[in-house]
Structure formats: C-alpha cells, structure tokens
C-alpha positions in Angstrom: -11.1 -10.5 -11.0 -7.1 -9.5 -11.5 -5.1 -11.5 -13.9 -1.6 -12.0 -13.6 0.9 -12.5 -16.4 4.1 -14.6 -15.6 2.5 -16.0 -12.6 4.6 -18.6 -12.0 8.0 -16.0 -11.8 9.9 -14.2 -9.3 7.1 -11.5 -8.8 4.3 -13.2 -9.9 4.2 -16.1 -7.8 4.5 -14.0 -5.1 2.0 -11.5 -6.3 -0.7 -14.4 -7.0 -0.6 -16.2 -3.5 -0.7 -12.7 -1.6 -3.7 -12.2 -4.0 -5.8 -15.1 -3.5 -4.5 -14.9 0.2 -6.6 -11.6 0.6 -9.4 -13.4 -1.4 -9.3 -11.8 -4.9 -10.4 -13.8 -7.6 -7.4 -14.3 -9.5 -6.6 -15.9 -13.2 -2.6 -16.8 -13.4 -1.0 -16.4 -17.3 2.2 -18.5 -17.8 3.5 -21.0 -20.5 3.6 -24.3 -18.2 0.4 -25.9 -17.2 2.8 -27.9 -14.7 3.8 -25.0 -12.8 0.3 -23.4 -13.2 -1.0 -26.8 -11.4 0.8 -25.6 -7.9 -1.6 -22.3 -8.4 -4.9 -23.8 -9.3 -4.1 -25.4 -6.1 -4.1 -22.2 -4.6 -7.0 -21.3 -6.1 -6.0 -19.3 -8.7 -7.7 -20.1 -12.3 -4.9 -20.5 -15.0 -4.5 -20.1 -18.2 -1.4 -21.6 -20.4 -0.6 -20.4 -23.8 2.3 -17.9 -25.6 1.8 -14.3 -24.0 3.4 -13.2 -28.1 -0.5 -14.1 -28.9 -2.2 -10.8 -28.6 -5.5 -12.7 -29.2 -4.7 -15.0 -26.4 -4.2 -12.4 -23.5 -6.9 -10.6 -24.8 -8.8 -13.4 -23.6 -7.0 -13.5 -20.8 -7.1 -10.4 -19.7 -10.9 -10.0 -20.7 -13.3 -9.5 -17.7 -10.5 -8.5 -15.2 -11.0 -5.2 -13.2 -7.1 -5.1 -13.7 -3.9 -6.6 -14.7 -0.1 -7.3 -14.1 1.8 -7.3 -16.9 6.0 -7.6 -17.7 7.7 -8.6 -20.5 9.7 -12.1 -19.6 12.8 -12.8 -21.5 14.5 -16.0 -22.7 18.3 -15.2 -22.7 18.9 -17.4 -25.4 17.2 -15.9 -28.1 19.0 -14.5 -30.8 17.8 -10.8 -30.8 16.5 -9.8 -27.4 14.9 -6.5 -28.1 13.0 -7.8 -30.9 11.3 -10.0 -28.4 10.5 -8.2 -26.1 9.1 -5.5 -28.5 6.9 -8.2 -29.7 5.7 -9.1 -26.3 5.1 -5.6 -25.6 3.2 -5.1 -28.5 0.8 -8.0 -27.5 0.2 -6.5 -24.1 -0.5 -3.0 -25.6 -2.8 -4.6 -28.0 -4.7 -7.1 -25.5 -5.3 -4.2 -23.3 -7.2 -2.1 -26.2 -9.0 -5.3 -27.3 -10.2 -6.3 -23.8 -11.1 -3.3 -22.4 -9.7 -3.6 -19.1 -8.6 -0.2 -17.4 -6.2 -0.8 -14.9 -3.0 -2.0 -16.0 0.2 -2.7 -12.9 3.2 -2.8 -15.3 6.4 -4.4 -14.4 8.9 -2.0 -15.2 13.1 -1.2 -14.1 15.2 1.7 -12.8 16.4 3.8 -15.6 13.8 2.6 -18.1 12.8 6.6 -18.7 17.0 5.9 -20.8 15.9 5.4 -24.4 19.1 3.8 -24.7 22.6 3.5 -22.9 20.7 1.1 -20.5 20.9 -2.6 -22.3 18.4 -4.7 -21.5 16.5 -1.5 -20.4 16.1 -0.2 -23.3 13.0 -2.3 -24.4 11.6 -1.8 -21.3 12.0 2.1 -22.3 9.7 1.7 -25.1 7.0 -0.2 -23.5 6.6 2.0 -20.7 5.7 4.3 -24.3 3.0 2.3 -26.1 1.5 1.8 -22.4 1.3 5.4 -22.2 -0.5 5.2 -25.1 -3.5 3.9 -24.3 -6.6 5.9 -24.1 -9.0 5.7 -21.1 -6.5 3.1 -19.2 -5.0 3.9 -16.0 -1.2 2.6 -15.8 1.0 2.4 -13.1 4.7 1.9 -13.7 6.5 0.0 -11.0 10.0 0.5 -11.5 12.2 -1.7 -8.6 16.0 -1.7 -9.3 18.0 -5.1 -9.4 16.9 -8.2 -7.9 18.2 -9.7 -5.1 17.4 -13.0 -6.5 20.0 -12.3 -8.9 22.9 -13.3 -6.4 21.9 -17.1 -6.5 23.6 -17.8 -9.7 26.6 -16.6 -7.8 26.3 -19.4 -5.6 27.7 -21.9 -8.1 30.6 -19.7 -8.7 31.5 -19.0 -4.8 31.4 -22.9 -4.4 33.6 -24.0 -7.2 35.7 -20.8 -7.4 35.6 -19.0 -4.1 34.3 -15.5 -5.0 31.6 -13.7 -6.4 32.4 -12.5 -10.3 30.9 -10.0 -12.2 31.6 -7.1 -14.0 30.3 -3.8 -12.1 32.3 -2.5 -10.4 32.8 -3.0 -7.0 31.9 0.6 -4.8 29.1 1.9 -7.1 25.7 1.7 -4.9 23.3 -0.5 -6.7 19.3 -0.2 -6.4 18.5 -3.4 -4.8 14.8 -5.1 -4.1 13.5 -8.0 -3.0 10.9 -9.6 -5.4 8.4 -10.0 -2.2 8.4 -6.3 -2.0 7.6 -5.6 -5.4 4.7 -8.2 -5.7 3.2 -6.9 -2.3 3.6 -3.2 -3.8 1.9 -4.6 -6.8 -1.1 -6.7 -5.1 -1.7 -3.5 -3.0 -2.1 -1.3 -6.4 -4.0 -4.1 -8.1 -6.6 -4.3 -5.1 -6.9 -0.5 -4.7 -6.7 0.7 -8.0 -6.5 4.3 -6.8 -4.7 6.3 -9.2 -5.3 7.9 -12.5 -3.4 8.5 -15.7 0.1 7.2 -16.1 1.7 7.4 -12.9 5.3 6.0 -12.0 6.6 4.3 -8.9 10.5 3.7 -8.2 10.7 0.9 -5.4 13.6 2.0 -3.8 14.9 -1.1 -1.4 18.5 -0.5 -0.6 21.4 1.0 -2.2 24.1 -1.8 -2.0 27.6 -2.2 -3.4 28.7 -5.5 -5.0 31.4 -5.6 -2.5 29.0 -5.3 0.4 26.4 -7.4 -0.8 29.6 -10.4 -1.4 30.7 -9.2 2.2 27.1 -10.1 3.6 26.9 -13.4 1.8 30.6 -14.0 3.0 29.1 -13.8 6.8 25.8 -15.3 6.0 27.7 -18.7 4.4 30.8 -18.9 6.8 33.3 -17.4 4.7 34.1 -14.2 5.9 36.9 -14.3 3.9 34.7 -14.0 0.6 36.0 -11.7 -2.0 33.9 -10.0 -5.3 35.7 -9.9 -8.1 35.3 -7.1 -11.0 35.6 -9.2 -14.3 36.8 -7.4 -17.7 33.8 -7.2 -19.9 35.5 -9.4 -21.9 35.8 -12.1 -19.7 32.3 -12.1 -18.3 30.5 -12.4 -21.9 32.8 -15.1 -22.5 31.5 -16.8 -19.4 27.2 -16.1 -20.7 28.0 -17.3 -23.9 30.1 -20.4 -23.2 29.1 -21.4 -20.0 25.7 -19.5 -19.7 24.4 -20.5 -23.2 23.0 -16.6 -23.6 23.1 -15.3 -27.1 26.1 -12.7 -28.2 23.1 -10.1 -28.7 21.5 -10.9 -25.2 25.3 -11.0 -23.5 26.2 -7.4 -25.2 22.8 -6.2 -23.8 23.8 -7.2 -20.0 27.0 -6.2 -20.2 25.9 -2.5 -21.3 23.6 -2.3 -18.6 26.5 -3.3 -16.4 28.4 -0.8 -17.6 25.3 1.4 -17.2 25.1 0.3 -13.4 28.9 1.5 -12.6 28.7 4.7 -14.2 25.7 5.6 -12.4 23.3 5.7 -14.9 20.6 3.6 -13.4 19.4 5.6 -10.6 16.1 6.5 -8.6 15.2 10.0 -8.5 12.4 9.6 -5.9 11.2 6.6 -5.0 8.6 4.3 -2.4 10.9 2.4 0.8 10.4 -1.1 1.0 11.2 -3.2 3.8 13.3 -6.5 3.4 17.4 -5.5 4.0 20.0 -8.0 1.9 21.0 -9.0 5.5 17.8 -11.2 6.0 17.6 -12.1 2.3 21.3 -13.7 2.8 19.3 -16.2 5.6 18.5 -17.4 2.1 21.1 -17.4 0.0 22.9 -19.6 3.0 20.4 -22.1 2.9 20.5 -22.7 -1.1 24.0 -22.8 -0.1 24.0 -25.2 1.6 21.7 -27.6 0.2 24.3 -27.5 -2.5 26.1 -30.4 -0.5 
C-alpha cells in the first residue's frame, strides 16, 4: 500500500490515478472529503484530516510500504516559513512513529540554498530533518517551476493584454509539467529501488518568461502578446491587494523571483522529462477560452 499526501493537488492527483491505474493499493491524505470523494471513486481509500497532526499521518502513513510527502502552503498565512516548518516537522515525525521506510519527498530546484531562495528556504530545511531519519530510504525529487503556474496569467492577459511578473525576461527558467513529476514519483514509489538519501532534479525545459508569453501568444491567437517585467514593488502590491497573500508570504515570492533572475535556482544534473510548454499551451488556450 502507498499513501499519498496532498492527493487532491497538482502532483498528487496525478500521482494517485497513475497509481491505482497500475493497480497499487493506494490511501489519498488531503483536507476535503469532497474532493477526496472523486478518488474513492477511483479507488483510492482516503483519509481527511490536518497533515499539522503528526499523530494523524502517522496513522496514515502506518502500514504503507511507502509514501509521498510535500509540504502544501496557504499563501494567506501570516508567517509562511513557520508553517511549513510545522508541517515538516509532522512528516518527519509521522515517518519515525509509523515505521514506514520509503519516503518520495516533494522537493524544488535550489532547495540545497539555506537561504537567498524565498519560499525555498523551508523547503531547505526539510530536505534536513528527512535526512535525518535512521533506517529510511528518501528520495528527494526536486522539479523546477510549474507550468501550471502560467494559468493565473490568464486573467491578467484577458483584462490587461500581457503577461506580468517580476523575473526578468531572458533568464532561462527550470520548467516541469506536474504530470511529469507525479509519473517520476509513481515510478519511484512502485520500485522503491534506491538506498540512503538520494536526490533527483527533474529537469523539463529551460524557458524564458519571454518565450513561454511568446508560446501562449501563438497558442491563444495573439501573437502580438507581450511579458512584462514588473518592479518588485509593483507586483507585491498586486499579491497583497489583489491576490490577498500575506506581506510575509509576498516578500517570500518576490525573493525567490529575484532568486530566479540572478540565476540562483539552477539544476546541476538532473533526469529529462518529456512534456515541452508547446503542448502544455494546447491547455492554457482552452482555459482561455472557456473564459468567455
């Protein structure tokens, strides 16, 4: 049996059909039982509850040959990092309690920065108290930025004409697509072939933001579609006015923005994965265009 935290997110969706799909016996962790329903469906047994509650994903993740773990976020909150170190903690601790020994860990580019990376950063010091653990085998999967990310620039192309954000516009990117991370993970989780700690960069493709808004342009219609490098200023105004992020999570993105366009957030060796923006734009254009 494999449990699955977040399995109603980006990755973990994925990660639980392609699961059951191969006929594992899966148990799917989230906090709705509403979205959960659309997995029992599947299949899948589910399990509800705050993933803060060590003693709760201890039960969850008791019995299971292995487990996928991340650390979700809620941009609102007032102190991010806090957060997330308490979700880590939880994980760490669940894993000792339950005594499961293979742990798939949802990890980012850069997160061997300590600090520099923003939202990162946390990330940094879970990939620590995972390497922690005695007797448990842990791989790190560490894909760079989503391409899921670009639908909230959908809104904005529609009302304003371009895409807006604050990296800057020629520095190549890592870029994945989530269905390439959860198959990497359901292949790791199945297998369970490696030993130790061991970390695995998902390198997808290395895009600019001015290529990427260039490939949406075509994908949409609008050729003519420009990206637009906001001052930092500007674009944390826009998450905490607009967005409704907190000022602590806001100063987090926008430092690992900054960490993206200097560079800082690169693979050093890595695993290919197939899916090109170009096809993941097919997409894009059809959210686009159910917008009316």
């Amino acid at each position: 049996m494999i449990t699955v935290m977040g399995a109603t997110g980006n990755t973990g969706s994925k990660l639980t059909e392609l699961l059951l799909g191969a006929g594992e016996e899966v148990r799917a962790l989230g906090r709705s039982p509403e979205k959960l329903a659309e997995l029992a469906v599947l299949g899948a047994t589910t399990v509800a509850g705050d993933v803060r509650d060590a003693d709760h994903l201890a039960r969850a993740f008791a019995g299971a040959d292995a487990v996928y773990t991340l650390t979700a976020f809620d941009p609102t909150l007032p102190d991010y990092h806090a957060d997330q170190d308490r979700r880590g903690e939880a994980i760490a601790s669940a894993i000792r309690e339950s005594g499961v020994r293979h742990v798939v860990a949802l990890s980012s580019i850069g997160a061997q920065l300590a600090a520099g990376n923003g939202i990162i950063a946390s990330l940094h010091r879970q990939e620590q108290r995972l390497r922690t653990l005695a007797g448990v085998d842990v791989l790190l999967l560490r894909p760079g930025a989503f391409f899921e990310g670009f639908y909230s620039a959908l809104d904005t192309i529609r009302h304003e004409g371009v895409v807006a954000d604050s990296v800057a516009p020629d520095v190549k990117v890592p870029m994945i697509a989530t269905a390439d991370i959860a198959v990497a993970a359901a292949g790791a989780l199945r297998a369970r072939d490696w030993s130790g700690v061991v970390v695995r960069e998902l390198i997808g493709q290395d895009l600019t933001y001015a290529e990427v808004t260039a490939t949406i342009g075509r994908a949409i219609g609008r050729p003519d579609l420009r990206y637009v490098q906001l001052p930092d200023e500007a674009l944390a105004a826009i998450l905490t006015q607009s967005a409704g992020f907190s000022p602590d999570f806001t100063a987090q993105f926008i430092e690992f923005n900054q960490a993206l366009s200097a560079g800082r957030l690169r693979p050093t060796e890595g695993s290919a994965t197939p899916t090109r923006f170009e096809e993941f734009a097919a997409m894009l254009a059809a959210a686009y265009a159910a917008m009316g």
